[in-house]
SEGUKE-874266 format. One record per atom (N, C-alpha, C, CB): residue in three letters; x negated, z negated, y. Coordinates in steps of 0.2 Angstrom, whole numbers, padded with zeros to 4 digits, always signed. Glycine has a CB too. Example, Ala and Ser with C-alpha at 12.3 -4.5 7.8 and 13.67 -1.06 7.14 Angstrom:
BEGIN
ALA-0066-0039-0028/ALA-0062-0039-0022/ALA-0066-0039-0016/ALA-0057-0045-0022/SER-0064-0035-0011/SER-0068-0036-0005/SER-0064-0039+0000/SER-0070-0029-0003/
This chain:
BEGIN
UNK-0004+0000-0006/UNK+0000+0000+0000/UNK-0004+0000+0006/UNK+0005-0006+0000/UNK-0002+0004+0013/UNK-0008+0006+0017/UNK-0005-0001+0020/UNK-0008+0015+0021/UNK-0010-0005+0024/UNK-0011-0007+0029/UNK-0006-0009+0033/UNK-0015-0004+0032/UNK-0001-0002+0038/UNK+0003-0002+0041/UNK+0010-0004+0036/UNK+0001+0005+0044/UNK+0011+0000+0031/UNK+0018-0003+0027/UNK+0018-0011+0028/UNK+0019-0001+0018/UNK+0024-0011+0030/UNK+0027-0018+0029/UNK+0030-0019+0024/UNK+0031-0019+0033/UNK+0029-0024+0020/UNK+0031-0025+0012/UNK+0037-0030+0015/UNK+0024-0029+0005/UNK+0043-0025+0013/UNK+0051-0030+0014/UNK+0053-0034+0012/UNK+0057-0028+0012/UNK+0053-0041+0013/UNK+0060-0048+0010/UNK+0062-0043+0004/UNK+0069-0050+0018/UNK+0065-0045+0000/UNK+0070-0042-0006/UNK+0077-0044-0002/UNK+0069-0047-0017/UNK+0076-0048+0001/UNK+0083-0052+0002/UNK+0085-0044+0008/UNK+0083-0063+0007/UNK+0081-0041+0012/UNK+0081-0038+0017/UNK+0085-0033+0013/UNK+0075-0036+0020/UNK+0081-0029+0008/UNK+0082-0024+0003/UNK+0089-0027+0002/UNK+0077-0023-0005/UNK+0091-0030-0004/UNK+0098-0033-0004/UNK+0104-0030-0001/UNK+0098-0039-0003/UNK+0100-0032+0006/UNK+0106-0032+0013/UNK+0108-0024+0012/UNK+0102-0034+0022/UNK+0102-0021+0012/UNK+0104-0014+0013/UNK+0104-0010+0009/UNK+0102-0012+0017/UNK+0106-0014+0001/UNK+0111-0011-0005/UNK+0116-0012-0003/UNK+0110-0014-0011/UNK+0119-0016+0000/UNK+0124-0023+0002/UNK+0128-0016+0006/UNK+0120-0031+0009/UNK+0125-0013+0013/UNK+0127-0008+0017/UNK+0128-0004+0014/UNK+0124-0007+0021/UNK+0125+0001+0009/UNK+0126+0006+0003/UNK+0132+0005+0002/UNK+0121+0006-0003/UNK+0132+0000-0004/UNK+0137+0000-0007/UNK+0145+0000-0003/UNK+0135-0004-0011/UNK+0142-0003+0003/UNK+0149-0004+0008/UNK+0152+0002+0009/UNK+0148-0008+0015/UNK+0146+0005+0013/UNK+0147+0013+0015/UNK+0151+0018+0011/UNK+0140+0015+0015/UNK+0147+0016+0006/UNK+0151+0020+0000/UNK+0155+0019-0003/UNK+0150+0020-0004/UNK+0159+0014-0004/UNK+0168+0012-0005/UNK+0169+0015-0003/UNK+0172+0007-0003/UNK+0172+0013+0007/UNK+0175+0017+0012/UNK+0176+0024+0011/UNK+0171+0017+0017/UNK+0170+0027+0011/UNK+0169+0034+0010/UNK+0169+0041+0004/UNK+0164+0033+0013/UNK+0167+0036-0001/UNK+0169+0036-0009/UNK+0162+0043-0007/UNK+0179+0038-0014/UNK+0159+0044-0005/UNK+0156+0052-0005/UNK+0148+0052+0000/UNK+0162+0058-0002/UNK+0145+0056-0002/UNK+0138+0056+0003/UNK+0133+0050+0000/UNK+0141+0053+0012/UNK+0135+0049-0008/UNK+0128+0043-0007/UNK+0120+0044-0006/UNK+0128+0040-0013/UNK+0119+0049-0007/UNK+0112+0052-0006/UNK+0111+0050+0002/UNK+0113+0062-0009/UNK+0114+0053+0007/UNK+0114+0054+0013/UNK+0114+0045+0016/UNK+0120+0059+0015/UNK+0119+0042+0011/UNK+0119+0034+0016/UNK+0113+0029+0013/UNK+0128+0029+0013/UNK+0109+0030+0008/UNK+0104+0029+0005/UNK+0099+0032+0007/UNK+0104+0029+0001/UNK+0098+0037+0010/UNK+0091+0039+0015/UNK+0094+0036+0020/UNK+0088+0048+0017/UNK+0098+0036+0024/UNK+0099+0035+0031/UNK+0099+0026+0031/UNK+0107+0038+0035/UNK+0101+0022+0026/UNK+0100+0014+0028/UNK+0094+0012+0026/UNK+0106+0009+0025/UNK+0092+0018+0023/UNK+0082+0014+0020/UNK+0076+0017+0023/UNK+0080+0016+0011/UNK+0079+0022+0028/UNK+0076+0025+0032/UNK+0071+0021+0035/UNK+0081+0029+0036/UNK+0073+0016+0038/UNK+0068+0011+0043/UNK+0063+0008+0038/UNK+0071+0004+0047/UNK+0060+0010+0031/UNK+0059+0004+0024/UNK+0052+0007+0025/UNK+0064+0005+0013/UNK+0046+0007+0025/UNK+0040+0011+0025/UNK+0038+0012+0017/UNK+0032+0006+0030/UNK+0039+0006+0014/UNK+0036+0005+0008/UNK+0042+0009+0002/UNK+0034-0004+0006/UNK+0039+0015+0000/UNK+0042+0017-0007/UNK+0043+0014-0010/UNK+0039+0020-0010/UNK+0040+0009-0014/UNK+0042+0003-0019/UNK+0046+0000-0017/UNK+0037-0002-0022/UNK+0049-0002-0010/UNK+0052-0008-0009/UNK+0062-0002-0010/UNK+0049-0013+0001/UNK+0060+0004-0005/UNK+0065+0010-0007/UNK+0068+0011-0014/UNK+0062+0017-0005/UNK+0062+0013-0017/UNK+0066+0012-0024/UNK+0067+0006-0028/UNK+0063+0015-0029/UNK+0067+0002-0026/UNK+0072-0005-0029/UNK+0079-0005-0024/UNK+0066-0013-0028/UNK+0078-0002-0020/UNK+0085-0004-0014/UNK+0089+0004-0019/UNK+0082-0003-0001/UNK+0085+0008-0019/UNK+0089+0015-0022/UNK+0092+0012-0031/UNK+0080+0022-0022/UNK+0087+0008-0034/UNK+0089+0007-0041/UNK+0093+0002-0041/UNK+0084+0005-0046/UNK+0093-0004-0038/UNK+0099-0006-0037/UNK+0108-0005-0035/UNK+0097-0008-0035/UNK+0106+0002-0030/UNK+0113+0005-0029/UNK+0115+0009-0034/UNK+0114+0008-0024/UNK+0111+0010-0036/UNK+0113+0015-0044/UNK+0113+0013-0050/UNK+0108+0021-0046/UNK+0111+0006-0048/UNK+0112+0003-0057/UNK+0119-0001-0055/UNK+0103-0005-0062/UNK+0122-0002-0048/UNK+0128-0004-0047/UNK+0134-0001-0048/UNK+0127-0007-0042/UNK+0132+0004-0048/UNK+0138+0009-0049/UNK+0138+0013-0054/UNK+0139+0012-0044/UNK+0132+0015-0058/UNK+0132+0017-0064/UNK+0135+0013-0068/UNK+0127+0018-0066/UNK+0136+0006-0068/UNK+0140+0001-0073/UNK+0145-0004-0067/UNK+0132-0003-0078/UNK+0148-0001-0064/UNK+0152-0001-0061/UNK+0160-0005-0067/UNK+0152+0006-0060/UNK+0162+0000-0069/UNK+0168-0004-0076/UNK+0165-0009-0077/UNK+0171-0001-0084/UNK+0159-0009-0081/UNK+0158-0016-0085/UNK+0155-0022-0080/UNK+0152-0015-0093/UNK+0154-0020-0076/UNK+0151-0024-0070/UNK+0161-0029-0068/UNK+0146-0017-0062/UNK+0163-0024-0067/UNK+0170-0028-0064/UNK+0176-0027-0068/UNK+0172-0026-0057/UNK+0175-0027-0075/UNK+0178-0030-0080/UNK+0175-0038-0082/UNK+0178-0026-0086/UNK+0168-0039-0081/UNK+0165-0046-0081/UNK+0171-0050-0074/UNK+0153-0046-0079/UNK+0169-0049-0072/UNK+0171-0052-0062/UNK+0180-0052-0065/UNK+0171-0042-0051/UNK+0184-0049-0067/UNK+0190-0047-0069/UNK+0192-0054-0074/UNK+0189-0041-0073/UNK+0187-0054-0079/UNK+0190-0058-0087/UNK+0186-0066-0084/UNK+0185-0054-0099/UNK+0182-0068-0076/UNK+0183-0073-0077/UNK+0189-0074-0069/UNK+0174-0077-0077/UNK+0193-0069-0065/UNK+0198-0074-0061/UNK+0205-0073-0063/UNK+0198-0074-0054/UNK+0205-0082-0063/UNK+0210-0083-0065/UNK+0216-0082-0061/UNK+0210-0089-0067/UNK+0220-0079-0064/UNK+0228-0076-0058/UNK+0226-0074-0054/UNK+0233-0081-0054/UNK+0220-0070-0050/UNK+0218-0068-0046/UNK+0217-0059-0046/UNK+0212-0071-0045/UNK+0219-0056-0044/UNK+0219-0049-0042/UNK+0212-0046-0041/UNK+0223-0047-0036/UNK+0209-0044-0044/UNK+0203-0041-0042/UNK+0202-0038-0032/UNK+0203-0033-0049/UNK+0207-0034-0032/UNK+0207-0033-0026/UNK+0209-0036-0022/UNK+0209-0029-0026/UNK+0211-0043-0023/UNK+0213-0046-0017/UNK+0206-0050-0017/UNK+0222-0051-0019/UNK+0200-0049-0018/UNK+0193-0052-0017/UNK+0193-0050-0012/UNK+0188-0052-0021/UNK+0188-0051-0007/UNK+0185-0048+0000/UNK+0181-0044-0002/UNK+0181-0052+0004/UNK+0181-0038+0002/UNK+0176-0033-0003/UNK+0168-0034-0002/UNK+0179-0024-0001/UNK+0166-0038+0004/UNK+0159-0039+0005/UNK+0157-0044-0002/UNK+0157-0043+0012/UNK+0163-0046-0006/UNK+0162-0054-0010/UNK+0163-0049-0018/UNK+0171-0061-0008/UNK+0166-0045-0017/UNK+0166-0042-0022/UNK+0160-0035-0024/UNK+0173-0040-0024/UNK+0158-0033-0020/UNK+0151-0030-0022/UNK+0144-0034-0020/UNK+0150-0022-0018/UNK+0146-0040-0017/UNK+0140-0046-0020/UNK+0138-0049-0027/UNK+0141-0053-0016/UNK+0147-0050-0029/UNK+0148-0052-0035/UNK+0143-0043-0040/UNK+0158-0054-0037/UNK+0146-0038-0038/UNK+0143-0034-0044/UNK+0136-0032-0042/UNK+0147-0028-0046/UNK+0132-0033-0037/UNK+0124-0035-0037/UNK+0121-0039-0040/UNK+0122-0037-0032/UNK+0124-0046-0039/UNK+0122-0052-0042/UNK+0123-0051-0051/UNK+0128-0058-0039/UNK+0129-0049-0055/UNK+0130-0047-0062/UNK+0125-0043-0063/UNK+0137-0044-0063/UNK+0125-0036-0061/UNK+0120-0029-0062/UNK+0112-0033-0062/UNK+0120-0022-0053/UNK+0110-0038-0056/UNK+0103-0039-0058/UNK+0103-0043-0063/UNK+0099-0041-0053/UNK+0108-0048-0065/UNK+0106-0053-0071/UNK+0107-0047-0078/UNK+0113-0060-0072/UNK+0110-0045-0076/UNK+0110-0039-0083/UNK+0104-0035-0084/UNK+0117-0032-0082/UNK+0103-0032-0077/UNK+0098-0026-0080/UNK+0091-0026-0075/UNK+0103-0018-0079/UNK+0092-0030-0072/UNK+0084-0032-0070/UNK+0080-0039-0074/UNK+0084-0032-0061/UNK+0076-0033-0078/UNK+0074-0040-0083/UNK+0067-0045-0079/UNK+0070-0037-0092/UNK+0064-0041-0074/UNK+0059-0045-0071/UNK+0063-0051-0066/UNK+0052-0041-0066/UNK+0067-0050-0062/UNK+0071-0057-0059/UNK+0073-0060-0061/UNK+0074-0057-0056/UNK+0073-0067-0060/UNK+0075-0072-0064/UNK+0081-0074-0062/UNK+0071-0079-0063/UNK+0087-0074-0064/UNK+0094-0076-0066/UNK+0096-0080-0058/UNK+0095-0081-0074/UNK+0093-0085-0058/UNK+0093-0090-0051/UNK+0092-0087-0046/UNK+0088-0094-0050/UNK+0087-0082-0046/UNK+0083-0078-0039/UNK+0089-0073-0038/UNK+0074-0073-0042/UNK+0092-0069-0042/UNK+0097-0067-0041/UNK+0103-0070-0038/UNK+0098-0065-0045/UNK+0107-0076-0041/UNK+0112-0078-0037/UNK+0111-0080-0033/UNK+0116-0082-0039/UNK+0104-0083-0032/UNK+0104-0087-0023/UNK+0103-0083-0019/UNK+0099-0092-0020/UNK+0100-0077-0022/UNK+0101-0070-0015/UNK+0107-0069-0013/UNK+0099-0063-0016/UNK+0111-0068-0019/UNK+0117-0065-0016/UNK+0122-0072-0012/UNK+0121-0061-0022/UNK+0123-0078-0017/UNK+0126-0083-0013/UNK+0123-0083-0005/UNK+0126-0090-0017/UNK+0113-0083-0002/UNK+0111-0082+0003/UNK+0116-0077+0009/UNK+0107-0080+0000/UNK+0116-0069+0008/UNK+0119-0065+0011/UNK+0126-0066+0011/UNK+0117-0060+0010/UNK+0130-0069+0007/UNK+0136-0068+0008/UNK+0138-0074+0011/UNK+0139-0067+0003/UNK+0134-0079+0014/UNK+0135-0087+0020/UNK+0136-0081+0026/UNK+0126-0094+0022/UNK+0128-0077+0025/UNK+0130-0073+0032/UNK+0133-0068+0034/UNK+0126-0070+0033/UNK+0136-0064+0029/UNK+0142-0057+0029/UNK+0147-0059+0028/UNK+0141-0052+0025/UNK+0149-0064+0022/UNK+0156-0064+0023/UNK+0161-0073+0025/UNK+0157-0060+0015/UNK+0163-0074+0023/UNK+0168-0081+0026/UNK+0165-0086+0021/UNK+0177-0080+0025/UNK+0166-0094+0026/UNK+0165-0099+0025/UNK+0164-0101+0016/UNK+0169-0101+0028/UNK+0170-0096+0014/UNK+0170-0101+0007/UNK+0168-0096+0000/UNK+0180-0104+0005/UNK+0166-0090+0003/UNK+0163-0085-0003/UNK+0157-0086-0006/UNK+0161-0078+0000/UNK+0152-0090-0003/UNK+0146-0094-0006/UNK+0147-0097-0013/UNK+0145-0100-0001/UNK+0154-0100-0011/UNK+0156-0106-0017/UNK+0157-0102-0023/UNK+0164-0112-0014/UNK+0163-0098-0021/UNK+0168-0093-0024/UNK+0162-0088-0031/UNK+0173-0087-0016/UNK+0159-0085-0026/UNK+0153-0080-0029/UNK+0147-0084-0034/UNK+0149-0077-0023/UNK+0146-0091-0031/UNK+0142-0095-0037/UNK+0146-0099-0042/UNK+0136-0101-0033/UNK+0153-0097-0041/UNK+0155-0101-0047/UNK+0157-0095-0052/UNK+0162-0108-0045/UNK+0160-0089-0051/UNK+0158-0082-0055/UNK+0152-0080-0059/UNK+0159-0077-0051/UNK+0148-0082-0055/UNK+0140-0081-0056/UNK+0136-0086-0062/UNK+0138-0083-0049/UNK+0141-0091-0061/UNK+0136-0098-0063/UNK+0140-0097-0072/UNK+0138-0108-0056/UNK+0148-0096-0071/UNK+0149-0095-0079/UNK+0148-0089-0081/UNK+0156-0097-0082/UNK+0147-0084-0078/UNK+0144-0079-0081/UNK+0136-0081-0084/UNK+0144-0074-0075/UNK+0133-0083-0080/UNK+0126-0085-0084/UNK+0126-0089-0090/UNK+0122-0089-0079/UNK+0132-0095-0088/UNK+0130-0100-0094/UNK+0132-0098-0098/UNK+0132-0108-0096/UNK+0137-0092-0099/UNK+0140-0088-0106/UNK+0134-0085-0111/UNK+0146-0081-0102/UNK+0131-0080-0104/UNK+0124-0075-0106/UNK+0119-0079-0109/UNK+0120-0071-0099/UNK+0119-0087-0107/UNK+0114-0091-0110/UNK+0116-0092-0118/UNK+0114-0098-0106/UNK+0125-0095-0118/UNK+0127-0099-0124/UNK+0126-0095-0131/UNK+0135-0101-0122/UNK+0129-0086-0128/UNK+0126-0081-0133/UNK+0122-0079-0132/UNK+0128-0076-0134/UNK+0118-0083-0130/UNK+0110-0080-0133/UNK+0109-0072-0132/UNK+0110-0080-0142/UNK+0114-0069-0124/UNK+0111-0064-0123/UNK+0109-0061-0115/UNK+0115-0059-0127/UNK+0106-0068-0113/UNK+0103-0067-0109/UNK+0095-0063-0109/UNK+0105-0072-0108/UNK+0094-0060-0105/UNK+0089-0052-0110/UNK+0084-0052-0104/UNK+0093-0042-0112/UNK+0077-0058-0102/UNK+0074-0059-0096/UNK+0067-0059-0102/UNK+0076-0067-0091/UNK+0063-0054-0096/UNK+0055-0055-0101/UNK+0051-0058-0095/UNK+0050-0046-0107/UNK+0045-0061-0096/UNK+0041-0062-0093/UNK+0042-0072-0090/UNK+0042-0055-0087/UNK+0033-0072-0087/UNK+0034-0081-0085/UNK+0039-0081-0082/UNK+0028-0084-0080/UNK+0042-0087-0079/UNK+0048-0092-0076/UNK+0054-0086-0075/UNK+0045-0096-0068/UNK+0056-0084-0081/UNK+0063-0080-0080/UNK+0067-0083-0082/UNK+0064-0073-0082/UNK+0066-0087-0086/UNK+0071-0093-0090/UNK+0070-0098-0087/UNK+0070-0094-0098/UNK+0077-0101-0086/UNK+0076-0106-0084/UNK+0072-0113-0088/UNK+0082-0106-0084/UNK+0073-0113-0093/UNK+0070-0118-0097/UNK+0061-0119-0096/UNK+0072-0116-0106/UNK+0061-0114-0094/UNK+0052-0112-0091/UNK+0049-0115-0087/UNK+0049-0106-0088/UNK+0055-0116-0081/UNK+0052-0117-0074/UNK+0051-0124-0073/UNK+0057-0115-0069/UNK+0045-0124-0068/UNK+0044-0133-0068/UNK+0050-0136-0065/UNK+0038-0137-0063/UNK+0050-0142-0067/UNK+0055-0147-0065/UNK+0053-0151-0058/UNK+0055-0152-0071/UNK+0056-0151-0053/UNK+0056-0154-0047/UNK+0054-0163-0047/UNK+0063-0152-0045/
């Protein structure tokens, strides 16, 4: 990495999966164009293609991403979620699924993180308690699917 690249926060990148994916509801079209244009300011190619794989591993798996979100609310309408709350929630699911170097934690606290700041008071809560039985499930079956040092919880030092 030259000198001049500025190597992005992930949490930054996030955001402006965050904006992608927003962009893209609305508009259902142009994703190519709204992913050069919101990563346009990124210098570092590595940091681009993690902001680029993320929006595509979110919507490549899209159904099974929000059939999970689905089978855990209760009486709740999928679409009566906030929509910033519900493509945090399928960020948050997508990287515990399919990004095996990030640790399970590192994920929800990013996204419970940006969604204090983007969306309302109580989406923090709402999103880490989807989040949090989603994980202990992926734990209890044994398919949670993390390789490398401190990706498991049981690994990490104790405070």
């Amino acid at each position: 990495m030259a000198n001049n690249e500025k190597k992005y926060n992930r949490r930054v990148l996030r955001e402006k999966a965050l904006q992608i994916l927003y962009a893209f509801e609305l508009n259902g079209e142009g994703l190519t164009n709204l992913v050069n244009g919101i990563t346009s300011d990124i210098p570092s190619n590595e940091d681009k293609e993690f902001t680029e794989k993320l929006v595509n591993s979110v919507l490549s798996h899209l159904t099974e991403v929000d059939n999970i979100i689905k089978e855990r609310l209760a009486n709740w309408d999928m679409e009566r979620i906030a929509l910033i709350d519900r493509l945090l929630l399928r960020i948050g699911i997508t990287e515990i699924l399919y990004f095996k170097d990030i640790p399970p934690k590192v994920s929800m606290n990013e996204v419970i993180e940006i969604a204090k700041d983007f969306s309302t008071s109580n989406s923090s809560k709402f999103i880490n308690g989807i989040l949090d039985a989603f994980l202990n499930e992926l734990k209890a079956d044994g398919r949670l699917n993390k390789s490398g040092r401190g990706l498991i919880d049981e690994s990490l030092p104790k405070k």
